[in-house]
N, C-alpha and C positions, 0 to 999 in steps of 0.2 A: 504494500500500500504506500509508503514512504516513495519508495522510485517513483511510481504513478505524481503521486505529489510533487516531487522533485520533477521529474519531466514535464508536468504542466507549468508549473513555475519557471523554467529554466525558457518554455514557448511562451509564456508571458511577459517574460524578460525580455526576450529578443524581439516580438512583436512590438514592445515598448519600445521598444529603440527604433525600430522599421518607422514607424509613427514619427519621431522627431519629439520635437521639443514644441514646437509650433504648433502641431495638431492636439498637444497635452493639455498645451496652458490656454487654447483659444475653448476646450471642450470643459475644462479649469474655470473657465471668463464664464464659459456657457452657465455652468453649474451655480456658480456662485452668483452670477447677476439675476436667474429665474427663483433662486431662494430670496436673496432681496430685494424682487422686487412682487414679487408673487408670493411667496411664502412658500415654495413650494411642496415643504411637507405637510401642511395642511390644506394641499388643491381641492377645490370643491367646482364645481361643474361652471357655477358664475366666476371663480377668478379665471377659470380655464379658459370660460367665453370671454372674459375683457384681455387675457395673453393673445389668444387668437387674433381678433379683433385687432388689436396693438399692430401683431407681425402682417392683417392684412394690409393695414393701412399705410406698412413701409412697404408695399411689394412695389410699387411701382421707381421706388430709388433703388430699392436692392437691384433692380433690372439694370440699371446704370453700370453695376456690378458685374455684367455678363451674367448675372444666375437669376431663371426666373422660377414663381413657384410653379408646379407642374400640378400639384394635386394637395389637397389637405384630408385625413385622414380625423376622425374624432372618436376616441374609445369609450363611447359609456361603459364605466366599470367601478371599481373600487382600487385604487385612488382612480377616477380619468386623468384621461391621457390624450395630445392632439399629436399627428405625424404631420410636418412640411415636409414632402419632397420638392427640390430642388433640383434643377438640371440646368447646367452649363449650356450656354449656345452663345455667348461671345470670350473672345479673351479680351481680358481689361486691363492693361497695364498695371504696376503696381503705384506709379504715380496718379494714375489716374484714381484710382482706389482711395486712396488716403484722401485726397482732393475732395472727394465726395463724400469723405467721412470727415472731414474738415470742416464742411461747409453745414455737415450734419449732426455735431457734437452734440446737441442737447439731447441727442438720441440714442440713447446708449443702448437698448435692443437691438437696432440696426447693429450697432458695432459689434455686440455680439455674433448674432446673427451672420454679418457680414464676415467678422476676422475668422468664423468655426468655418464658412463654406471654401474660404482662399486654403485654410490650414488642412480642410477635408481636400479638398482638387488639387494641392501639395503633394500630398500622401499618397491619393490615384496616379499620379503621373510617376512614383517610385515603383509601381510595383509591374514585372511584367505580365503583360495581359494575355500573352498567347490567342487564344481564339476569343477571349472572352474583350469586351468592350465597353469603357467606361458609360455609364446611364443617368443615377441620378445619385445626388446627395440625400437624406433624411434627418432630419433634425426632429427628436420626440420630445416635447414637452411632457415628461410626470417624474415621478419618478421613481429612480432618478433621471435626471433627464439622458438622452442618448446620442451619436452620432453615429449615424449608418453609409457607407460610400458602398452601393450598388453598381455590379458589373453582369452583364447578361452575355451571351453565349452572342456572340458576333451574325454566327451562321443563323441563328434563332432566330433575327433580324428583317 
């Protein structure tokens, strides 16, 4: 049982590191700004709706972003929970990026939101894809909250 242990750990380890430092601290940002500003361990269905609500109404600068939302996802459950998927269809400089997160400081969702999808699509462009093809980002508000980078079978297509 220990090995088993020890080998998971050891793939935990090194997945960590495959990750960066930039995908840790932006899913880090994620984590800590959805508990302060939501509460998030005590999510109930109305702050769920005014988080939603909040992220729909940056969709149209996160687009600025190259990342637009593709689909929204709502879990009625215990705790709920929402999914943003997210998909890439421009590349946005990184000057440009900041510029528009400059210009949008008092929005610190955005930045979140914004700095998890640059450090998610970071992380997809490390890994090789063989047949498969990068698709969409996921970002899960509950918790805890989550980051997903989806890749689909190319041929699948």
């Amino acid at each position: 049982m220990k090995k088993v242990l020890d080998s998971v750990k050891n793939v935990f380890d090194e997945t960590t590191g495959l990750l960066g430092e930039g995908y840790q601290s932006a899913t880090g940002l994620l984590k800590e700004t959805l508990s302060n500003f939501y509460d998030v361990k005590n999510l109930t269905s109305e702050k769920l709706a005014d988080m939603a609500n909040d992220l729909i109404a940056l969709s149209p600068i996160i687009e600025k972003t190259g990342f637009r939302t593709k689909e929204i996802n709502v879990g009625v459950s215990i705790p709920p929970r929402i999914v943003f998927h997210f998909e890439k269809f421009a590349d946005v400089s990184k000057d440009d990026i900041d510029a528009i997160l400059k210009e949008n400081e008092d929005k610190t969702l955005l930045k979140v939101i914004v700095t998890t999808l640059v450090a998610a699509d970071d992380f997809q462009k490390k890994l090789t894809l063989g047949n498969f093809k990068f698709n969409e980002i996921d970002i899960e508000v509950g918790v805890p909250p989550e980051v997903n980078v989806k890749l689909v079978n190319a041929s699948a297509l």
